[in-house]
C-alpha positions in Angstrom: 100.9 -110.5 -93.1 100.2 -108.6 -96.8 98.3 -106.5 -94.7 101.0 -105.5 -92.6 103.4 -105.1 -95.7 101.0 -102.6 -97.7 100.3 -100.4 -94.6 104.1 -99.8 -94.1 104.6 -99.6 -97.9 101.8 -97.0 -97.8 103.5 -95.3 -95.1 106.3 -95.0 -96.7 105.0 -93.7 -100.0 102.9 -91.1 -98.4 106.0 -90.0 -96.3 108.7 -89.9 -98.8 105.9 -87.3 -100.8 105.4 -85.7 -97.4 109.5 -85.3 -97.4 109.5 -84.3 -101.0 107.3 -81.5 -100.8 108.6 -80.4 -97.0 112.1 -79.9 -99.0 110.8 -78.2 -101.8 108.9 -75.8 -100.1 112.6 -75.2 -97.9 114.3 -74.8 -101.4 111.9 -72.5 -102.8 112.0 -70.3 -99.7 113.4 -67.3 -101.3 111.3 -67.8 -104.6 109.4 -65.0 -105.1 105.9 -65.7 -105.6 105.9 -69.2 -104.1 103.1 -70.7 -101.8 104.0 -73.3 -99.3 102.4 -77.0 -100.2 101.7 -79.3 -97.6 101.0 -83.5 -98.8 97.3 -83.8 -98.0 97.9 -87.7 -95.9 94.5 -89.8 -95.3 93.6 -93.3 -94.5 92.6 -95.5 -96.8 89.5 -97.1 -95.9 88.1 -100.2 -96.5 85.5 -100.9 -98.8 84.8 -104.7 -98.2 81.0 -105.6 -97.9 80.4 -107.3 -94.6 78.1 -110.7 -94.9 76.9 -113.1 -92.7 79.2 -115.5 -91.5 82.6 -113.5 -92.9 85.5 -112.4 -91.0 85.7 -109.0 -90.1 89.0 -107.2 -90.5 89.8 -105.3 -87.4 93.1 -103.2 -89.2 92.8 -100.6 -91.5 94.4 -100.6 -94.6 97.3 -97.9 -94.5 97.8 -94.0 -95.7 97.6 -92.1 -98.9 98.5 -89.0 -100.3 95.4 -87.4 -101.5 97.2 -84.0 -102.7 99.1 -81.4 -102.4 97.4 -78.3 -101.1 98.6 -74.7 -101.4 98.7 -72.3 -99.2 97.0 -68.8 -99.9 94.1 -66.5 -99.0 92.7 -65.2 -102.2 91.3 -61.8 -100.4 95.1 -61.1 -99.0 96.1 -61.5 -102.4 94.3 -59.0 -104.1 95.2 -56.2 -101.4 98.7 -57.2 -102.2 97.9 -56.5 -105.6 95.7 -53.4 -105.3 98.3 -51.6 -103.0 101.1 -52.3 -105.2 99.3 -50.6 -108.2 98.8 -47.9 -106.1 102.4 -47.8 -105.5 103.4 -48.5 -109.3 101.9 -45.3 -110.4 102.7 -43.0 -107.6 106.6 -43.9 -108.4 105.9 -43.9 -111.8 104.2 -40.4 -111.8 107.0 -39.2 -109.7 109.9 -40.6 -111.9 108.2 -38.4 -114.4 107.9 -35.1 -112.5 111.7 -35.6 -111.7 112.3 -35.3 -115.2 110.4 -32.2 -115.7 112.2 -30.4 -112.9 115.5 -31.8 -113.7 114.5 -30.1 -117.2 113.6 -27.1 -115.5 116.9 -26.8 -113.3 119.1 -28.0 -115.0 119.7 -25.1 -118.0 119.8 -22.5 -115.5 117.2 -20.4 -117.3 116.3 -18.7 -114.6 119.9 -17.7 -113.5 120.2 -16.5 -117.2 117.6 -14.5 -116.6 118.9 -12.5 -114.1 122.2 -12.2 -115.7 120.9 -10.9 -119.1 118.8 -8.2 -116.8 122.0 -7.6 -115.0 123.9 -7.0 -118.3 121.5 -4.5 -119.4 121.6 -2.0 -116.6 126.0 -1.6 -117.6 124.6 -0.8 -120.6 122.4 1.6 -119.4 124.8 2.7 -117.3 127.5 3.4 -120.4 125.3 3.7 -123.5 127.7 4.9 -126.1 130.4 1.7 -124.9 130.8 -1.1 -127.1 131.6 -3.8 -124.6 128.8 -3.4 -121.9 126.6 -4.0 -125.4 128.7 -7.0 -126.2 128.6 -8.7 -123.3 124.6 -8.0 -123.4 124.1 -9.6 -126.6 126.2 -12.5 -125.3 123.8 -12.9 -122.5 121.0 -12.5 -124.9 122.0 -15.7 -126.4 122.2 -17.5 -123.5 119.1 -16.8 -122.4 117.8 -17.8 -126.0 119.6 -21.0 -125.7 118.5 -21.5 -122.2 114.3 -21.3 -123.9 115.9 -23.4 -126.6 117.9 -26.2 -123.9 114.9 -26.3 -121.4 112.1 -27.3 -124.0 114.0 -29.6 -126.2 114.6 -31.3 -122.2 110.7 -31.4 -122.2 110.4 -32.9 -125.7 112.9 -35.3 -124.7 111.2 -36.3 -122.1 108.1 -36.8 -123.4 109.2 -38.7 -126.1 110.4 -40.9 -123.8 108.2 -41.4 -121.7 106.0 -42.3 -125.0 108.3 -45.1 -125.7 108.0 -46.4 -122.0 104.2 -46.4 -122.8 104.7 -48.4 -125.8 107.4 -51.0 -123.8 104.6 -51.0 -121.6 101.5 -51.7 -123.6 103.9 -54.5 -124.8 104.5 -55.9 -121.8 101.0 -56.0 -120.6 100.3 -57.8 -124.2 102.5 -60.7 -123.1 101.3 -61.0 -119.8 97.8 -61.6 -120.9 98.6 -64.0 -123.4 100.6 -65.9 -120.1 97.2 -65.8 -118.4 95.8 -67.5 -121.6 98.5 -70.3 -122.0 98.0 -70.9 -117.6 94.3 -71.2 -117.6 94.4 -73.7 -120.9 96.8 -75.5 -118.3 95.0 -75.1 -115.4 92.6 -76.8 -117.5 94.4 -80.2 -117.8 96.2 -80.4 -115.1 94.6 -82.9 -112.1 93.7 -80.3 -109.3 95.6 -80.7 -106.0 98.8 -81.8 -108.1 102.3 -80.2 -107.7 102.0 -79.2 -111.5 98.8 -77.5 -110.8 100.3 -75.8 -107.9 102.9 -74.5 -109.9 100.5 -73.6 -111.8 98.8 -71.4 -109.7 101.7 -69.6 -108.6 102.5 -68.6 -112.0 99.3 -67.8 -112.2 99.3 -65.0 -109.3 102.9 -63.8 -110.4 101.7 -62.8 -113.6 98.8 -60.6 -112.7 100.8 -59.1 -109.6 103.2 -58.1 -112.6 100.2 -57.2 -114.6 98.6 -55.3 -111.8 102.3 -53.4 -111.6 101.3 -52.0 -114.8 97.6 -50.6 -115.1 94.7 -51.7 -111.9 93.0 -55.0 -112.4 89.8 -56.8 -111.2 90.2 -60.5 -111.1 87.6 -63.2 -111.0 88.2 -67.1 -111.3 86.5 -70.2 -111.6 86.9 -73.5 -110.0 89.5 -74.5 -111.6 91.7 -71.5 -110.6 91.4 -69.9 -114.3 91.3 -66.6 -114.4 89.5 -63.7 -116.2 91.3 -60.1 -116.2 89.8 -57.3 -116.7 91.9 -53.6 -117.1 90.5 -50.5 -115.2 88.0 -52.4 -112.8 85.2 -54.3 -112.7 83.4 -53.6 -115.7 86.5 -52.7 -117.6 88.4 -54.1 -120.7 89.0 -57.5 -120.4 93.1 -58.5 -121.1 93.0 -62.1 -120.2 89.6 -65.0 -120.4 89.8 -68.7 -121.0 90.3 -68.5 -124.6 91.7 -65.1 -125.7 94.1 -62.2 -124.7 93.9 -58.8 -125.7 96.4 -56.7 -127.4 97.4 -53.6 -126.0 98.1 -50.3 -127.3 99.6 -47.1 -125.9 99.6 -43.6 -127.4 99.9 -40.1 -125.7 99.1 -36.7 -127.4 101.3 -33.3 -127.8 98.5 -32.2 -125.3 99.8 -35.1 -123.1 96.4 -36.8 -122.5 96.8 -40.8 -123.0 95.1 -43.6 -125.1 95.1 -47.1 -123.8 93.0 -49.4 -125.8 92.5 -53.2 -125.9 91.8 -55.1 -129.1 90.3 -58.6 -128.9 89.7 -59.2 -132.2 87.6 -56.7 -134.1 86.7 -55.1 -131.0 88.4 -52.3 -129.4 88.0 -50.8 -125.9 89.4 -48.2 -124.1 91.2 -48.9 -120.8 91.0 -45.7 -118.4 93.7 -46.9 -115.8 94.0 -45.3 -112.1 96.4 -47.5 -111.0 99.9 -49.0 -112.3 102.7 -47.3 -114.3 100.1 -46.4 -117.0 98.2 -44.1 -114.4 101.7 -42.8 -113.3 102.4 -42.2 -117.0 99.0 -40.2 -117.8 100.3 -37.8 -114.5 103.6 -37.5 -115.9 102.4 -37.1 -119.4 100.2 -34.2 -118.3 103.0 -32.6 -115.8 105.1 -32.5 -119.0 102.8 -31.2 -121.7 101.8 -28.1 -119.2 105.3 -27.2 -118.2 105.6 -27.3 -122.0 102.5 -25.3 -122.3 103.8 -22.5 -119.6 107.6 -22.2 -120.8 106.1 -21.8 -124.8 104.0 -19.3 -123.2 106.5 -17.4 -121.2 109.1 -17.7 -124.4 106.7 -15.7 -126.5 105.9 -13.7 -124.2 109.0 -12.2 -123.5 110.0 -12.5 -127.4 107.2 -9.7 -128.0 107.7 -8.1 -125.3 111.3 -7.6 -125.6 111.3 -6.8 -129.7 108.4 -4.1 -128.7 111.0 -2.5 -126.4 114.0 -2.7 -129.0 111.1 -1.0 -131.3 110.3 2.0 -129.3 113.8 3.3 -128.5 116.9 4.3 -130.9 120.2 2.2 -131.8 123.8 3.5 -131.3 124.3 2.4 -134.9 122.2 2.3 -137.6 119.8 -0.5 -137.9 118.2 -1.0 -141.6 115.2 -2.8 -141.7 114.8 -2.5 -138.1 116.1 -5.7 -137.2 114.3 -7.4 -133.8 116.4 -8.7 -131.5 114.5 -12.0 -130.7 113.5 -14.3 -132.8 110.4 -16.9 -132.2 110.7 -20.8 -132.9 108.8 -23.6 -133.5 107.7 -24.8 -130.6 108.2 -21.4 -129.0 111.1 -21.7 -127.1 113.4 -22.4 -129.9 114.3 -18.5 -129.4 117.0 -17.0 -130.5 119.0 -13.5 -131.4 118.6 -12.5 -134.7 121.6 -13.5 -136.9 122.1 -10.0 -138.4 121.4 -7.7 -135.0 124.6 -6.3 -133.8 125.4 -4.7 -130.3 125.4 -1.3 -131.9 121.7 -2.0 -132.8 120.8 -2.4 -128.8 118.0 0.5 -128.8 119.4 1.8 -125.4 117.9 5.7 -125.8 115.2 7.3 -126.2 113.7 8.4 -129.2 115.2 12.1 -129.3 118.1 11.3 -127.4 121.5 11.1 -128.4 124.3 8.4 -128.7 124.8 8.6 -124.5 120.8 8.4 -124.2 119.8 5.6 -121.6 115.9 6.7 -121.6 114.8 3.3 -123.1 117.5 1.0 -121.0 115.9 2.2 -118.3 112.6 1.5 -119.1 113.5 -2.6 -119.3 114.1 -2.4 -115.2 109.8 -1.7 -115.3 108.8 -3.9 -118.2 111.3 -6.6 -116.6 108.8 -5.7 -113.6 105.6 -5.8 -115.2 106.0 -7.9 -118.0 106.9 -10.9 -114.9 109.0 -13.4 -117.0 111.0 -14.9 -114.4 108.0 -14.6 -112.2 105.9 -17.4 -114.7 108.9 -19.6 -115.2 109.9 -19.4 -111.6 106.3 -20.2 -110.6 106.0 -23.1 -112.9 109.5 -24.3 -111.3 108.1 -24.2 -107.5 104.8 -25.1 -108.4 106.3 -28.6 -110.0 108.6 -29.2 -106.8 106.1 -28.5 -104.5 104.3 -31.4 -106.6 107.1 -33.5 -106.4 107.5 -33.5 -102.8 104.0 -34.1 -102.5 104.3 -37.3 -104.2 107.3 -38.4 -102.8 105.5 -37.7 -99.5 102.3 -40.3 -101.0 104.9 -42.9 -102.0 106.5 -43.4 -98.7 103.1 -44.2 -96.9 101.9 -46.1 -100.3 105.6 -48.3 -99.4 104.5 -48.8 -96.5 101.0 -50.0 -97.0 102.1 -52.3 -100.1 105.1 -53.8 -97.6 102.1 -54.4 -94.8 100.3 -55.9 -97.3 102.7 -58.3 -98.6 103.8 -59.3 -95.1 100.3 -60.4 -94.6 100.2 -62.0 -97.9 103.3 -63.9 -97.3 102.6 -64.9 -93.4 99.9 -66.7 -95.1 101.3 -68.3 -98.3 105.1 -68.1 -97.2 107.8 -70.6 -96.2 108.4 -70.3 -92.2 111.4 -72.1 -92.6 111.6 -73.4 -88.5 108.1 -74.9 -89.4 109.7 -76.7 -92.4 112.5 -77.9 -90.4 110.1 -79.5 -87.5 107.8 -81.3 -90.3 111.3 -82.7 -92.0 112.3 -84.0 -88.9 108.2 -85.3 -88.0 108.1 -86.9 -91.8 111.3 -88.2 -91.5 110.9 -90.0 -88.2 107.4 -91.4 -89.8 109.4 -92.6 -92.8 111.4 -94.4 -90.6 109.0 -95.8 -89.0 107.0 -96.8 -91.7 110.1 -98.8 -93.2 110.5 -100.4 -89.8 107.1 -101.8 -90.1 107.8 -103.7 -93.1 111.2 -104.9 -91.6 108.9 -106.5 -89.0 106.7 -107.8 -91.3 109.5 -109.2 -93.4 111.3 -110.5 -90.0 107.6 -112.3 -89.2 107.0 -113.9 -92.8 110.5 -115.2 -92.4 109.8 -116.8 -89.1 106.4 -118.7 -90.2 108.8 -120.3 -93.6 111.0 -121.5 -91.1 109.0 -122.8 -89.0 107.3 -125.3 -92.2 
């Protein structure tokens, strides 16, 4: 009869877990990065030594729970992973280029380009007028402030974007001292256990999110620990058993990036090609050459257009020559020279006299030759058509990374209609399994009464 009693107590125990983890798995359905558990039921066997002479026992001697397993397929993982650092940088990179075109576009520099050129040819058309001249100094300094507005845009940007880098680099320090503190609990905890389950999901959470940030390679051992290493394979390790690194982020007025791990005394440098750090290296260098191109086509036209005010002669005197334009530091920080006056505007010849236009109408060729708007206007379409291009690589990146996670998750998800067949399937076995020791109670009951 004890027999009876302990195989419907087992039932019940192993159900009521069975029930337990059925409803947490339902609960946890939207959780991102939850795996589905299932209770691991066996039969307990019997271990009595069979001599000569003894009673055999024909019934067995209930169930057990012999843990909880969790679902997953390691290789489905790591594509989810890998295709979502892919996608990481792409956006990143384009987030990046965005802000160098909004910088581009959005001062109007080459709009004020064509007004200043615009301007000039009234003047040439009334030399010895002062307001033709006054409205083309006016558009003089708007153009200057345009140079001025569109690279302190690109120094903004950059600036930012180094601080991203450093948020960044601090991040990805965190994260690998997670991995530390998981593995040292991976360590104690009994395998097949709910806490080492939960253990294991954190576990994959934190290097998707680290594999969000730079491209990863990921081995572990049997005990689920893991050991991360940044840039592939035979790159800097982030995360072992023992020790995390710490990561630093830097980026150069020539916008090439540092990344470097420290363990220790030892330093090694990460060369990412996936994750926001590769889409911050892209961005880094879209930014330092339209940086590059606009300084160049800001001193350009400085020179070119103070050689022209140079070789022609003033409505009004101008001591000391004054130039018109004056460079900056960076380049573009242009502007007109504090002391020239619209009188000064060389619009004639040499030899000519006040109504002279010979050297106005020499700016219509150098504005031709000299091809300002041309540079900036190439460095403008040149960074859309990259833009686009990008955009274009993220969608089908999006794509991939969603396939990817779908597969992932048909794997390790929650089907919640499965969930609701095994609650009713445990439940009914729970049910039964208390039923059995009603009976066996109802049968005890009988024998006392019958003594």
């Amino acid at each position: 009869m004890s027999d009876l009693l302990n195989i419907g107590a087992s039932g019940v125990r192993a159900y009521q877990t069975a029930l337990s983890t059925t409803s947490e798995n339902i609960a946890n359905a939207a959780t991102p990065g939850y795996s589905r558990r299932s209770a691991t039921i066996e039969e307990i066997g019997r271990t009595n030594s069979i001599s000569l002479g003894q009673t055999i026992k024909l019934t067995g001697a209930g169930s057990t729970v012999s843990g909880i397993a969790r679902a997953g397929d390691s290789y489905k993982t790591a594509e989810a992973r890998t295709s979502g650092s892919d996608l990481a940088k792409t956006e990143a990179g384009v987030a990046w280029i965005e802000r160098v075109e909004n910088a581009l576009t959005g001062n109007q520099l080459s709009d004020r380009f064509t007004t200043f050129f615009a301007s000039a040819k009234g003047v040439a058309a009334d030399p010895a007028a002062i307001a033709p001249r006054t409205v083309l100094l006016e558009d003089a300094r708007s153009l200057a402030a345009g140079f001025a507005s569109t690279g302190r845009a690109l120094t903004a940007a950059a600036g930012e974007l180094a601080g991203q880098g450093e948020d960044a680099a601090k991040q990805l320090t965190d994260l690998s001292a997670s991995i530390v503190r998981i593995n040292r609990g991976l360590t104690r905890s009994a395998p097949h256990s709910v806490a080492n389950a939960q253990l294991l999901d954190e576990r994959d959470r934190t290097l998707e999110a680290m594999s969000a940030l730079v491209d990863i390679a990921v081995s572990t051992d049997d005990f689920g620990r893991a050991t991360v290493r940044a840039g592939g394979a035979t790159g800097a390790v982030l995360a072992d058993v023992e020790t995390s690194a710490l990561v630093n982020f830097a980026v150069s007025d020539a916008g090439e990036i540092s990344l470097s791990a420290y363990r220790g005394a030892t330093s090694s440098s990460i060369s990412p090609s996936g994750g926001v750090f590769a889409g911050l290296a892209d961005g880094a260098r879209s930014i330092a050459d339209a940086r590059d191109r606009l300084n160049q086509v800001a001193t350009t036209f400085v020179a070119g257009m103070n050689a022209w005010q140079a070789g022609g002669t003033p409505l009004t005197p101008n001591p000391g020559n004054i130039p018109m334009f004056e460079a900056g530091t960076p380049a573009s920080e242009i502007k007109v020279h504090d002391r020239f006056e619209a009188g000064h505007i060389a619009a004639a010849a040499v030899g000519e006299g006040p109504r002279g236009n010979g050297n106005m109408t020499t700016l219509t060729e150098l504005r031709t030759t000299a091809g300002w708007e041309g540079m900036f206007d190439d460095l403008t379409t040149e960074n859309a058509a990259l833009l686009a291009t990008r955009r274009t690589v993220a969608g089908a990146q999006g794509a991939i990374h969603a396939a990817a996670t779908a597969a992932r998750d048909g794997v390790s998800g929650v089907d919640l209609d499965e969930e609701a067949v095994n609650l009713i399937r445990f439940q009914q076995a729970y049910q039964a399994s208390s039923r059995v020791i009603q009976v066996a109670r109802d049968i005890l009951q009988t024998i006392i009464d019958i003594r």
